[in-house]
N, C-alpha and C positions, 0 to 999 in steps of 0.2 A: 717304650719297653713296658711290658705287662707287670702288674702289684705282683710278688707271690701270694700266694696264699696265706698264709702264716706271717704275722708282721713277727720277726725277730729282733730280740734286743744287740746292743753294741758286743757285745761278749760273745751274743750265740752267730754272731756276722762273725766274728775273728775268729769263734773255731769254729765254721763252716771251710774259710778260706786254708785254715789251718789242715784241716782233715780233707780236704781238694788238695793242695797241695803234694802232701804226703803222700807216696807210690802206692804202698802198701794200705790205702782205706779205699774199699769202693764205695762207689757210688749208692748203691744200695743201704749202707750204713749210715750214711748221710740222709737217705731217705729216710730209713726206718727211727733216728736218733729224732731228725726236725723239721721231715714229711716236704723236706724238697726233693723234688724231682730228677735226675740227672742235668733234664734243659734247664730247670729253675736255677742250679747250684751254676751251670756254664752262664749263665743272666748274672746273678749273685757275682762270679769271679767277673767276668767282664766290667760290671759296675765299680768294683771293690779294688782292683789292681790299674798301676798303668799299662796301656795300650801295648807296648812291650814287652811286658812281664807276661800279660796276658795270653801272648800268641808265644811266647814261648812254653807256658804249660800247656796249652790248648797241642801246642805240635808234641811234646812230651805226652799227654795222657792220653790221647786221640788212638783207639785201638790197644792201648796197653793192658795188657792182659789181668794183673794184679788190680787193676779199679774197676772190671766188670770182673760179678762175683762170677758169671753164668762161664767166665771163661778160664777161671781161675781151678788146679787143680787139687788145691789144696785146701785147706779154713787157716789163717792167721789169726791166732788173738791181739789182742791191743793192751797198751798199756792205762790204759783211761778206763774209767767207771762210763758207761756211756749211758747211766740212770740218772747223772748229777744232769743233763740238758734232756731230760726225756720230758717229753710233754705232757 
C-alpha cells in the first residue's frame, strides 16, 4: 500500500475516517480540508477500519450522490470549522 502524501497526525486519521463516514461530506472536502484524494481517503478507510466495516461503507458510499460534490444538487454546509485541520 502506497505512503499518502501528507503524513497526518492521530486526530487528523480520526476525522478523516469521521468525515468518510458521514453521508453528507464529500469527498472533495476531505480533499480540499487534508489534500487527500478520494483513492488516498478509500486507502486511509481500508487501513483504519475492520475488513467488515470497511466493505460495508465502501457498498454504502460507492456512487452515492451526496459524497460526490459533481453530483450533488445542492451545497450543504457543515457544522465544523474546517480552518481548525487546514494545512
Amino acid at each position: 500500500m502506497s505512503i499518502p502524501k501528507h503524513t497526518l497526525t492521530e486526530s487528523e486519521v480520526s476525522r478523516v475516517v469521521e468525515m468518510a463516514w458521514e453521508d453528507r461530506t464529500p469527498f472533495e472536502v476531505i480533499e480540499a480540508t487534508f489534500g487527500l484524494s478520494e483513492s488516498e481517503t478509500i486507502k486511509l478507510m481500508r487501513r483504519e477500519m475492520k475488513a467488515s466495516s470497511f466493505r460495508l461503507w465502501r457498498k454504502r458510499v460507492t456512487g452515492r450522490v451526496t459524497k460526490h460534490r459533481k453530483l450533488r444538487g445542492f451545497d450543504v454546509g457543515r457544522g465544523y470549522c474546517p480552518t481548525q485541520y487546514k494545512r
